[in-house]
C-alpha positions as CSV (number, residue, x, y, z in Angstrom):
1,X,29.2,-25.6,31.5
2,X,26.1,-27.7,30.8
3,X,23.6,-24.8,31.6
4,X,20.3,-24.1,29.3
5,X,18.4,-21.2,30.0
6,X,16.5,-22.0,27.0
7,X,13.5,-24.8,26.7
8,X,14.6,-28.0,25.5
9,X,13.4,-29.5,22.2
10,X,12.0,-32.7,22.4
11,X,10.5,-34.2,19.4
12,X,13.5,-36.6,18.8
13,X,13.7,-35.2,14.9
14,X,14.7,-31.7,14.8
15,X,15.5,-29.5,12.6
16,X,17.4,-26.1,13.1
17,X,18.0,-23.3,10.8
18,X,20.6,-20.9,11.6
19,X,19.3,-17.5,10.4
20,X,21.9,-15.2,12.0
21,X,25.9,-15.2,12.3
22,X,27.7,-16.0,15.7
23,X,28.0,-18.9,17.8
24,X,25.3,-21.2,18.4
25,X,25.4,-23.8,21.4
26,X,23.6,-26.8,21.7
27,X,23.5,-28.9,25.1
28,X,21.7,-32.2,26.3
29,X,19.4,-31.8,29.1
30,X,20.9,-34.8,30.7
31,X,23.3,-33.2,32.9
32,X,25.6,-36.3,32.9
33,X,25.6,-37.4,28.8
34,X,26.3,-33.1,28.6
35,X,29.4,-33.5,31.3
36,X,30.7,-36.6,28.7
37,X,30.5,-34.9,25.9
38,X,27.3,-34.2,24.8
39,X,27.2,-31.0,23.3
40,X,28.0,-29.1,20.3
41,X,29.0,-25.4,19.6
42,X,29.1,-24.2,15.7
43,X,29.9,-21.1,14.7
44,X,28.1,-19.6,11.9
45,X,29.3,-16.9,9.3
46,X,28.2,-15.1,6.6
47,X,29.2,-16.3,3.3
48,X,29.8,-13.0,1.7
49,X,30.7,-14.9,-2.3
50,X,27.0,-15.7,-1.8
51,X,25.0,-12.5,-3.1
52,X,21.9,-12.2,-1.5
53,X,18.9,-12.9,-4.3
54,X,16.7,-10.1,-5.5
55,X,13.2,-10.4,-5.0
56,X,11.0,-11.6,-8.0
57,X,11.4,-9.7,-11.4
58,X,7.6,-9.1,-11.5
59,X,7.8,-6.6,-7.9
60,X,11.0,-5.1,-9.3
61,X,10.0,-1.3,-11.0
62,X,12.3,0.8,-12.3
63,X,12.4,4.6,-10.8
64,X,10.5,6.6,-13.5
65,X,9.9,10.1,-14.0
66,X,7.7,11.9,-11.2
67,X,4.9,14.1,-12.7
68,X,3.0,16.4,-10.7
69,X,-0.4,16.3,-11.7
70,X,-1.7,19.9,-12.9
71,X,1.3,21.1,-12.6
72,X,1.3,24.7,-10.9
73,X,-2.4,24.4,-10.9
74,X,-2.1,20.8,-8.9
75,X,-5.2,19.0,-8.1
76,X,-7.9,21.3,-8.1
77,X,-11.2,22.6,-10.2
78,X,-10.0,24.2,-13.2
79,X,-10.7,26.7,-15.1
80,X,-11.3,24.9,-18.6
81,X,-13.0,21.4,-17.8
82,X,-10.6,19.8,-20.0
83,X,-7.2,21.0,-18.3
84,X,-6.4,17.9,-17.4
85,X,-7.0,15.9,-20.2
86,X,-5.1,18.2,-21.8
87,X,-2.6,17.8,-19.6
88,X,-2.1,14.1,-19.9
89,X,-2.3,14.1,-23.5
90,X,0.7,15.7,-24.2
91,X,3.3,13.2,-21.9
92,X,4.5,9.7,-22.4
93,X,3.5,7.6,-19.5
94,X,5.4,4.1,-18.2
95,X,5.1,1.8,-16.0
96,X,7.3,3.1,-13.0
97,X,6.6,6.4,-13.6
98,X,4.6,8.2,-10.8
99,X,1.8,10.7,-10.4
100,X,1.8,13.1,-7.7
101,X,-1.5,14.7,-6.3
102,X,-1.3,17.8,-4.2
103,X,-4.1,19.5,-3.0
104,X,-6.3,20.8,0.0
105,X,-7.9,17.4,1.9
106,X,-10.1,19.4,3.6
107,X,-11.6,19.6,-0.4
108,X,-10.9,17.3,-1.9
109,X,-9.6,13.6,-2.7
110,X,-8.6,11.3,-5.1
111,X,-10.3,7.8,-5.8
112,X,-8.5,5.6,-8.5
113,X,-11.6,4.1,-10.7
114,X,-12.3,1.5,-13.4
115,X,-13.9,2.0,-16.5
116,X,-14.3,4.4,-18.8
117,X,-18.1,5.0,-18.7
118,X,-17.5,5.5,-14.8
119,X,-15.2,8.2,-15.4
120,X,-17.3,9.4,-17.6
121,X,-20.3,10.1,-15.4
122,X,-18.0,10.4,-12.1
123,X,-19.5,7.3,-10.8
124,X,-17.0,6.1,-7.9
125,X,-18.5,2.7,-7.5
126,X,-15.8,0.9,-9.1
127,X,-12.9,2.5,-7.2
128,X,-10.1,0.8,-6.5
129,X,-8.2,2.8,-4.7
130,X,-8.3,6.2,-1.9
131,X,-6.2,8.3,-1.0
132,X,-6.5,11.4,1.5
133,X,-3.3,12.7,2.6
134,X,-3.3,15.6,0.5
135,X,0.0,15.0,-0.9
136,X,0.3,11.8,-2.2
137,X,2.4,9.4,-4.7
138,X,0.9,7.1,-7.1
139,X,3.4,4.8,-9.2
140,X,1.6,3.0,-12.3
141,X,2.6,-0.1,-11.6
142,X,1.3,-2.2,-14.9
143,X,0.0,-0.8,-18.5
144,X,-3.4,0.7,-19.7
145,X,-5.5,3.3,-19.2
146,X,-5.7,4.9,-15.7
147,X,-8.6,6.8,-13.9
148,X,-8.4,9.3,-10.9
149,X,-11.5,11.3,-10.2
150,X,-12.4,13.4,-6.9
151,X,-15.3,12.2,-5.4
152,X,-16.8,15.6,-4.8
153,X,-19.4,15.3,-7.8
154,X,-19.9,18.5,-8.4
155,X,-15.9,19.4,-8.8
156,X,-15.6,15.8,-10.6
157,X,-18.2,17.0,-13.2
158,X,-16.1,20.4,-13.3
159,X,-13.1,18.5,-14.8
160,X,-11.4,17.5,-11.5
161,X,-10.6,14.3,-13.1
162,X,-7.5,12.2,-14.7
163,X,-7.4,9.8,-17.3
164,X,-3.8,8.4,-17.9
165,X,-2.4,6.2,-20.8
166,X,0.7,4.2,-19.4
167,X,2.6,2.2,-22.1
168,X,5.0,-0.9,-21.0
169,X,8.7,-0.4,-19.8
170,X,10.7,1.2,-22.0
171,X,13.4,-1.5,-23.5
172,X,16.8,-0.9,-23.2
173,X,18.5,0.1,-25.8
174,X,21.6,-2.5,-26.9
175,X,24.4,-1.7,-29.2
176,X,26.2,-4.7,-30.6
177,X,29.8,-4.8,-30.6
178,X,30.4,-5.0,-34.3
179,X,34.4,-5.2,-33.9
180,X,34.3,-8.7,-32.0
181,X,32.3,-10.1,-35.0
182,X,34.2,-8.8,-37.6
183,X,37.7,-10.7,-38.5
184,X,40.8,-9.2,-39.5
185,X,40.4,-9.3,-42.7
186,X,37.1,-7.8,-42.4
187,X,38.5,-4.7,-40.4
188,X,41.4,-4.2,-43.1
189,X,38.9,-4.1,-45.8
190,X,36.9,-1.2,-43.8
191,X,40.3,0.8,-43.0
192,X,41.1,0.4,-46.8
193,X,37.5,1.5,-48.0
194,X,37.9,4.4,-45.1
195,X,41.2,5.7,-46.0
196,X,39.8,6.3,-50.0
197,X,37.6,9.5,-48.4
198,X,40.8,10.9,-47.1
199,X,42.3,13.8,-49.4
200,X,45.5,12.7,-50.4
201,X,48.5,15.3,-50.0
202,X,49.2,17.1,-53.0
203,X,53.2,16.6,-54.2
């Protein structure tokens, strides 16, 4: 049946991409070149050999190790102003490793800084990033030194704030498979050298 519901396309070069399975139809809005012939129906599948491609390696993060931040103490004024440097010192932070922040938002909040003489004095103006919910997730996403501060002075200058060192991904560790280098010979020798540890049965 040579029936569109659809608005023609006119511009005499077009282009279509299919970006879905199924059937697609296409007609010509002349009613009589459609009743001749004029028409074409293709039928699109999904060419599953194809693997979809991952995005970019430089968005890709690997799924580190969660730390929550104070620990049973979370993130509040402590008792000792340097609790949480403290704190920090004694971990290894990566990229892809996450900090989590809990802590009364009707109190408090955490603002992600620059600078080391800005957390220092718990100056917020070079902030960088927010966050309010009372409960929230930070993943260190590149390598350096981190800052998190309150921006309640007065707990800030308390020792409500954060300094984190975060070292590069960890490399994975490789093992090479000595036995597909080696040659026969090679392995005979070993066996040979091996077998001289063994205690030899007394007659």
């Amino acid at each position: 049946m040579c029936f569109s519901r659809d608005p023609p396309v006119r511009t005499g070069h077009d282009v279509v991409t299919f970006t879905e399975p199924g059937d697609h139809y296409f007609i010509s809005s002349n009613q009589a070149q459609c009743t001749l012939g004029q028409r074409l129906d293709v039928l699109v599948v999904h060419e599953l050999s194809r693997p979809i491609p991952p995005p970019p390696p430089s968005k890709i993060l690997p799924s580190g190790e969660i730390y929550r931040v104070g620990d049973s103490k979370a993130w509040s004024v402590p008792e000792e102003s340097d609790y949480f440097n403290k704190w920090s010192e004694n971990k290894l932070f990566h990229v892809g490793d996450s900090l989590l922040f809990e802590y009364d938002n009707q109190v408090n909040d955490i603002l992600e800084i620059s600078g080391d003489l800005e957390f220092i004095t718990c100056n917020p103006s070079s902030r960088i990033a927010v966050h309010k919910t009372s409960h929230d997730l930070v993943t260190l996403t590149k390598p350096g030194v981190h800052y998190f501060i309150t921006s309640e002075t007065g707990h800030c200058a308390a020792g409500l704030k954060l300094r984190v060192v975060v070292g590069p991904l960890p490399k994975a560790v490789t093992f090479t498979d000595f036995s597909k280098k080696m040659d026969l010979s090679a392995m005979d020798r070993l066996s040979k050298w091996l077998s001289t540890f063994i205690p030899q049965p007394h007659h």
